[in-house]
SEBAKE-599707 format. One line per 2 residues: number of its first residue (from 1); their letters; for each residue x, y, z of N, C-alpha, C. Coordinates in steps of 0.1 Angstrom, whole numbers. Example, Ala and Ser with C-alpha at 12.3 -4.5 7.8 and 13.67 -1.06 7.14 Angstrom:
# SEBAKE-599707
1	as	132:-57:78:123:-45:78:132:-33:78 | 128:-22:71:137:-11:71:129:0:79
***
This chain:
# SEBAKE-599707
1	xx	832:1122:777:829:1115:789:839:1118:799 | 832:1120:814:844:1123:824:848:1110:830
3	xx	869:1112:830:878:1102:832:872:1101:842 | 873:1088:851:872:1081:861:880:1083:871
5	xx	897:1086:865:903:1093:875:907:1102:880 | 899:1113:868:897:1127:874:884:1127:883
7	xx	876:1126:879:866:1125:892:869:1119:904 | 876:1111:903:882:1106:921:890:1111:923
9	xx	897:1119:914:906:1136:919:902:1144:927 | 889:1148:919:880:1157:928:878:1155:939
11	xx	874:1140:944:864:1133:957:878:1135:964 | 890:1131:964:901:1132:973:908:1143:976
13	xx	906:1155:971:912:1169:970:896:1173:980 | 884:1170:975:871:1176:984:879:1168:999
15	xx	879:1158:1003:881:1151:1010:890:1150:1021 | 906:1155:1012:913:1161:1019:916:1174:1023
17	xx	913:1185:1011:914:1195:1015:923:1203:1012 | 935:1200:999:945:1204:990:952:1190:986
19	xx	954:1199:974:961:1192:962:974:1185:967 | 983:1189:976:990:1177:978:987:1173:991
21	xx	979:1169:997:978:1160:1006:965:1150:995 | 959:1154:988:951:1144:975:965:1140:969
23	xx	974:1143:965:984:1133:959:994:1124:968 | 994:1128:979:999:1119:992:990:1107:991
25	xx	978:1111:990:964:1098:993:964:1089:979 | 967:1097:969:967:1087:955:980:1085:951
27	xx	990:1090:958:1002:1085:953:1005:1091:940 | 1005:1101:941:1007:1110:928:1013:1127:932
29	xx	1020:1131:919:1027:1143:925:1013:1151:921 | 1015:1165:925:1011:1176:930:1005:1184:911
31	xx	1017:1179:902:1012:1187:891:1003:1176:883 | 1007:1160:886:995:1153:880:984:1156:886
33	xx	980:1157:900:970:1165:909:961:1172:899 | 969:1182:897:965:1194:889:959:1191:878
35	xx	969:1186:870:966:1185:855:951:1176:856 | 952:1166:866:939:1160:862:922:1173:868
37	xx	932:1178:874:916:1187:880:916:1193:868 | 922:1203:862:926:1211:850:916:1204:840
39	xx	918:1192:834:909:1183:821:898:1185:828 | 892:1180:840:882:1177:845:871:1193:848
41	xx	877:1204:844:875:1213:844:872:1220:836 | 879:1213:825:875:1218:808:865:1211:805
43	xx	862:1199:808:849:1186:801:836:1195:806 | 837:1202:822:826:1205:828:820:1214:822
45	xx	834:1225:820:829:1238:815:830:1250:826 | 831:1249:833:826:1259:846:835:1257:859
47	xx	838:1264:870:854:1261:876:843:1252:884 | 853:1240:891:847:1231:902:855:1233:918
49	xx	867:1245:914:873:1243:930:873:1259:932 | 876:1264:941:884:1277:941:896:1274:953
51	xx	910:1278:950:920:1280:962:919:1292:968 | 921:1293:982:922:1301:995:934:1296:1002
53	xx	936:1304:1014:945:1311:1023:944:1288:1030 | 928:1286:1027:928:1274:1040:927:1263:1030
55	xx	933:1265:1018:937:1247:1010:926:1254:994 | 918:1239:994:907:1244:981:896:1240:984
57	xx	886:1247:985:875:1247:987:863:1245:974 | 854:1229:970:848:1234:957:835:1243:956
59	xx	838:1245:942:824:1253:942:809:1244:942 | 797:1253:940:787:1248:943:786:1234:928
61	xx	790:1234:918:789:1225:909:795:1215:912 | 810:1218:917:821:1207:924:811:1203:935
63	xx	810:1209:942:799:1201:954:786:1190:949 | 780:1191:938:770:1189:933:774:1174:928
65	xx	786:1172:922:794:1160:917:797:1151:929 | 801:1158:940:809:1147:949:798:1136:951
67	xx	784:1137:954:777:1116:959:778:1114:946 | 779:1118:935:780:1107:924:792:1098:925
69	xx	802:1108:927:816:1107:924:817:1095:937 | 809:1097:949:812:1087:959:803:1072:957
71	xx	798:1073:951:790:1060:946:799:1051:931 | 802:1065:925:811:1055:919:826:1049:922
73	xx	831:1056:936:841:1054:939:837:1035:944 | 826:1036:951:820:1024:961:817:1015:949
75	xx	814:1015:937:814:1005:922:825:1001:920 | 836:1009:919:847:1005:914:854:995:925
77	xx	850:997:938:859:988:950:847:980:950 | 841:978:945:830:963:946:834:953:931
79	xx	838:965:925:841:957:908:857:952:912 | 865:959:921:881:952:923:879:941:926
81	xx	864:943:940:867:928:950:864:918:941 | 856:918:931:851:903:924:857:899:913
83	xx	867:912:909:883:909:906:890:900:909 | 894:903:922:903:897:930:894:882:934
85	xx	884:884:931:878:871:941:880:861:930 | 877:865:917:876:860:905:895:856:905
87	xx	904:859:906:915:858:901:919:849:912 | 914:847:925:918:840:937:913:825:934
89	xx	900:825:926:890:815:927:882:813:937 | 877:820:939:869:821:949:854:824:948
91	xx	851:826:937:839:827:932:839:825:916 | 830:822:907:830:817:895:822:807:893
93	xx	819:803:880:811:792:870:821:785:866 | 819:769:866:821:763:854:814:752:846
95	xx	815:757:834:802:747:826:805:739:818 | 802:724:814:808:712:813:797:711:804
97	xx	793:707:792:786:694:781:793:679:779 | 792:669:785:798:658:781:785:647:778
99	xx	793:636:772:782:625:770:780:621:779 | 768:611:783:770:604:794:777:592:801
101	xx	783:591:794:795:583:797:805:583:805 | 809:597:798:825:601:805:818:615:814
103	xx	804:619:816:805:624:829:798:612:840 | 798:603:837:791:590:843:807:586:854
105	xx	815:583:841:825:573:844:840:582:844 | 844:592:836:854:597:830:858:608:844
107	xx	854:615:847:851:631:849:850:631:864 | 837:622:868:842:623:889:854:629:891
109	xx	868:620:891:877:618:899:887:634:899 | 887:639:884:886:657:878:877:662:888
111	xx	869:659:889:860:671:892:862:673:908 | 864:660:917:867:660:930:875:668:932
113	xx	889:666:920:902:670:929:899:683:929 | 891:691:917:889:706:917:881:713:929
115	xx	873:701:929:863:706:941:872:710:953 | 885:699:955:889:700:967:898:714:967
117	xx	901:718:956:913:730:957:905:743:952 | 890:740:944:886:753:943:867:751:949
119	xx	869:754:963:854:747:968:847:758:964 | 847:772:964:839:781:965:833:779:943
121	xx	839:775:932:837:771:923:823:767:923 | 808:771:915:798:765:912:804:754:902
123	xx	796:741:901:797:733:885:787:733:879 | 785:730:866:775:729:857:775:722:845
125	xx	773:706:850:773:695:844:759:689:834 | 760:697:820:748:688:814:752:675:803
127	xx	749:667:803:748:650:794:738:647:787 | 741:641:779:732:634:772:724:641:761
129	xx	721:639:748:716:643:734:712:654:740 | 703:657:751:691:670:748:701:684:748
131	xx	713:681:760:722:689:762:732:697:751 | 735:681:746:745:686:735:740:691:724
133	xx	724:690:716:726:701:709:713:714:716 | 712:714:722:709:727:722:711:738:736
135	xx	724:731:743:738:740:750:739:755:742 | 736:763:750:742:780:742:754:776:744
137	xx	764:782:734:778:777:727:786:791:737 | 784:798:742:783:811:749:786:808:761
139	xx	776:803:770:778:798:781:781:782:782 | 788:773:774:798:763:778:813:767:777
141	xx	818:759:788:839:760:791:841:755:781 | 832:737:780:840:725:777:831:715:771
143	xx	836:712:762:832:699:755:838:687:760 | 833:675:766:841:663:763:829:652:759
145	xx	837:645:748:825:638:741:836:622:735 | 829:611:732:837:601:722:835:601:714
147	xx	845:591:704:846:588:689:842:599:683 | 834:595:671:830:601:656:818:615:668
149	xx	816:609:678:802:624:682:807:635:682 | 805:649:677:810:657:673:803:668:686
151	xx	809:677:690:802:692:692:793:700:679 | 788:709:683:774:716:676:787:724:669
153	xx	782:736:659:794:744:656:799:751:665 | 814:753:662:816:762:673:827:775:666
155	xx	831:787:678:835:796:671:853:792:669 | 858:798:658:872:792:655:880:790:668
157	xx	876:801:680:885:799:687:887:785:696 | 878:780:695:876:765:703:885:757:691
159	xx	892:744:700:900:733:696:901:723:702 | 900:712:695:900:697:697:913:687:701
161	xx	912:682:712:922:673:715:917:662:716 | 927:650:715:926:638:722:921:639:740
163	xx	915:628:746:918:625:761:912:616:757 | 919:605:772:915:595:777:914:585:764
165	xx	921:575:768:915:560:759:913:551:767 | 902:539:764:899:532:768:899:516:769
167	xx	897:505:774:899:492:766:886:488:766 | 878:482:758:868:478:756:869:461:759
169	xx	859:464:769:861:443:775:848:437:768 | 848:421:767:835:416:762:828:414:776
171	xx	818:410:781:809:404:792:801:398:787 | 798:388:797:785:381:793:777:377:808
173	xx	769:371:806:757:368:817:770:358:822 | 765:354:835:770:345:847:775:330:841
175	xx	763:325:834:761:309:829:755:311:814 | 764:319:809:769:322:789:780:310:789
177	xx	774:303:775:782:294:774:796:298:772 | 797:309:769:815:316:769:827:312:779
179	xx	812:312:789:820:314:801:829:303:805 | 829:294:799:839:276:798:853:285:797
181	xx	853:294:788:865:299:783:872:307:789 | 886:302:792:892:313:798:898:323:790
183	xx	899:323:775:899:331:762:892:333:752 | 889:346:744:880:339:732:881:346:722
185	xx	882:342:714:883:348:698:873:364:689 | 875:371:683:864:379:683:851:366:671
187	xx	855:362:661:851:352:653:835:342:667 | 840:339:675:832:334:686:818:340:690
189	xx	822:356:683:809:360:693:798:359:681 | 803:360:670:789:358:655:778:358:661
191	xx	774:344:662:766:338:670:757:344:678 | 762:348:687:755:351:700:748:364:696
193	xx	736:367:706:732:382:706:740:391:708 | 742:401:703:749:417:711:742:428:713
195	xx	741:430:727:741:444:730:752:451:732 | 744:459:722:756:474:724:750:490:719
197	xx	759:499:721:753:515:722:743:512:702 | 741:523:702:733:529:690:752:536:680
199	xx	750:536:664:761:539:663:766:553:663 | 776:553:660:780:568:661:789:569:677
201	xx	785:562:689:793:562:696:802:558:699 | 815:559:703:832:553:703:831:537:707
203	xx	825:532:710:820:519:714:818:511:704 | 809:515:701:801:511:689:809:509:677
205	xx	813:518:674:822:519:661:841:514:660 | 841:513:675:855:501:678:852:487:674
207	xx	839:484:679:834:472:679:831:468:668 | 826:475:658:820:473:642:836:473:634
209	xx	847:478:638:859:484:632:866:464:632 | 866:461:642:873:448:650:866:441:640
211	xx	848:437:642:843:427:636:847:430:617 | 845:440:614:849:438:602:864:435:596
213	xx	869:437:605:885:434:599:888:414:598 | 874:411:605:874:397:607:859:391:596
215	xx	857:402:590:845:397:578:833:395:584 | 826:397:600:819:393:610:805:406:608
217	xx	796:405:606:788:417:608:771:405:615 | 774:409:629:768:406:641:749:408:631
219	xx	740:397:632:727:398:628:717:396:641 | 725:396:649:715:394:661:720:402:673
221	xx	707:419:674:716:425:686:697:431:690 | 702:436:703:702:446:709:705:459:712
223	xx	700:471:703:705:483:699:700:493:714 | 706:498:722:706:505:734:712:519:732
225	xx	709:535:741:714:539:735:722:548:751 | 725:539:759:737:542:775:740:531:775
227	xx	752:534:785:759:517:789:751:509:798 | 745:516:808:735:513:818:725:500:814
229	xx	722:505:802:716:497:800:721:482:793 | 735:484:786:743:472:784:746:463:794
231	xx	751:469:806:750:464:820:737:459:821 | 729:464:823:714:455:829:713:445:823
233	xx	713:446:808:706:434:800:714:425:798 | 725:426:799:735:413:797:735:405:816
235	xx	734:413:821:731:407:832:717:399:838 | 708:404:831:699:400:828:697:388:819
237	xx	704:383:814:707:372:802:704:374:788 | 702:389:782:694:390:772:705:392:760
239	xx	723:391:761:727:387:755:743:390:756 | 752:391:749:765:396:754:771:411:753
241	xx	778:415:757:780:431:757:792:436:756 | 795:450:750:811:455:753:809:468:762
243	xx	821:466:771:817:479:788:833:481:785 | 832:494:784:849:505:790:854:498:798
245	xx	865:495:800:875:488:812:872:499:824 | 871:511:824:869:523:833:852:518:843
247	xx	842:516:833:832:509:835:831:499:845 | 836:492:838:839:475:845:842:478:863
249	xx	852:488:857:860:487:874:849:498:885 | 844:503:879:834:513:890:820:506:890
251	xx	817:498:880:801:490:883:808:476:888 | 810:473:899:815:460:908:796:454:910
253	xx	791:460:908:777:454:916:773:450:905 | 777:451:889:770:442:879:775:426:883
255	xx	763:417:883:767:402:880:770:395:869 | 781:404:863:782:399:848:803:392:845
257	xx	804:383:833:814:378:835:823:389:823 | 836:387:829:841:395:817:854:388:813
259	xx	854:382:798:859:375:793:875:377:786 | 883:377:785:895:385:773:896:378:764
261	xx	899:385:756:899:388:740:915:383:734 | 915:371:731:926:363:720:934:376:710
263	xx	945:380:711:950:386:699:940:398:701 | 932:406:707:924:417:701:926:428:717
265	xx	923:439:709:927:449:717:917:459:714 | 909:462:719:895:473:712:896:484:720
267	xx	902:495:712:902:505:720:890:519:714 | 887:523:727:878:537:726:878:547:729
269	xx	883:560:721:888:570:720:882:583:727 | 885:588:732:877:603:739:882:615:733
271	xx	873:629:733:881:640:731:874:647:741 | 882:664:739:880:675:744:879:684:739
273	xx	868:695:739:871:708:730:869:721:736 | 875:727:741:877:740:745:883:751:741
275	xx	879:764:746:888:775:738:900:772:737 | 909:780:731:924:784:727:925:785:742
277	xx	941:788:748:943:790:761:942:808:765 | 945:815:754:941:829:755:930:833:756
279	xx	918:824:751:904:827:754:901:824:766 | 906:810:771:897:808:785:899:812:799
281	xx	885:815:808:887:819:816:891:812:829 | 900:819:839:904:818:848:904:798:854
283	xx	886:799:857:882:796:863:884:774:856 | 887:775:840:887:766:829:901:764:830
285	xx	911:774:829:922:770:832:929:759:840 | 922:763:849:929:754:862:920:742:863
287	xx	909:738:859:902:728:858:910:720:845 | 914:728:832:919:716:826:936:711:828
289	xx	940:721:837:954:714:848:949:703:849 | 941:703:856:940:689:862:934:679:856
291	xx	927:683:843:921:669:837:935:668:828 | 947:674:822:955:673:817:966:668:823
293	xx	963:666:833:978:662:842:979:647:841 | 972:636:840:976:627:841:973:619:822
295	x	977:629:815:977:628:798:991:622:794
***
């Protein structure tokens, strides 16, 4: 196969018109000049230049090469610029799988700051079951998911971290009889209905973790499978609920009460899974700067 930079040897010796003013133009001496015409000359088979009195003049085969040779010269400075464009940020993909949750509630405030330092950046945000399994594992950056929910398989080079934890608040409707209370026990809530996620979610399984350490296993719920909808229906009066503290503070427009928790502290855990840092590209790098900066 002919080097790439012997053939732009050629195009700049046709071009200029001897071998050292072609090594003036490529920054090269006079016998690398040569030597690359020389290889390029043996691959062909057949001479490509002849020297005279007026520099080097090519032959009809050398002639025959140069629009290839200039078309690939014009690929190679299209393939630098999206190089460079790529290495600037200036152009690129990035593609996100998360639950709906933490691209609901988690992820905005990341994603703004990137927006604001890498605007020319596409995103590519998919949520929710349908997403997560059947994402080509190919074309995702990043995983961010809670608790026990796992990613699909992935190749060894991907790894799992912690991010973000959460506090999990109780709520209830407006005029819940809880609401007398300016505290309350987890033991308190037996009783009442609960809505909450479907299991398997970091919610969910905080919440089942607390009541059993108190012997408590809730007979009357509400099985939902977004927070959206814990919000609605406890506001709605259909029964009491647990919302992310993160939640709480960005849904101001639920009319729901949010009560604290005596002695209890319910926390809900997040992760992340992305390549090794040698795998990822450019574009992932610098996006998980910033979701890593305030860890």
């Amino acid at each position: 196969m002919a080097d790439a930079e012997q053939l732009l040897t050629l195009l700049a010796v046709s071009e200029s018109g001897s071998i050292s003013a072609a090594g003036e133009r490529l920054f090269r001496g006079q016998s690398s000049i040569s030597e690359r015409l020389k290889k390029l000359t043996e691959y062909v088979g057949e001479p490509l230049y002849r020297r005279d009195i007026n520099g080097v003049n090519l032959t009809h085969t050398g002639e025959m090469l140069i629009p290839d040779i200039q078309r690939l010269k014009r690929a190679i400075r299209d393939i630098d610029s999206i190089i460079e464009r790529r290495q600037r940020l200036h152009e690129g993909d990035l593609h996100i799988v998360a639950t709906s949750l933490l691209a609901n509630y988690y992820l905005p405030p990341y994603l703004d700051k990137f927006r604001e330092l890498y605007h020319d950046i596409n995103i590519y945000i998919r949520s929710g079951e349908r997403y997560w399994n059947d994402s080509p594992i190919g074309k995702v950056d990043v995983f961010f998911y809670e608790g026990e929910v796992s990613p699909p398989d992935l190749p060894d080079y991907f790894e799992t971290s912690p991010w973000q934890k959460n506090e999990i608040m109780v709520v209830t409707p407006l005029d819940h009889p809880l609401t007398k209370f300016k505290e309350i026990t987890i033991d308190m809530l037996a009783d009442f209905r609960i809505i909450w996620r479907e299991p398997g979610s970091s919610i969910r399984n905080a919440i089942e973790k607390e009541f059993s350490r108190y012997g408590i296993m809730p007979q009357k719920f509400i099985e939902v499978s977004d927070l959206e909808s814990v919000g609605i229906m406890v506001q709605t009066g259909l029964g009491i609920g647990f919302l992310n503290e993160i939640v709480l503070n960005t849904r101001k427009d639920w009319k729901i009460s949010q009560i604290p928790l005596v002695n209890h502290k319910i926390i809900a855990s997040n992760f992340m899974t992305a390549p090794h840092i040698r795998e990822r590209s450019l574009v992932l790098n610098k996006f998980l700067e910033i979701v890593k900066s305030d860890l």
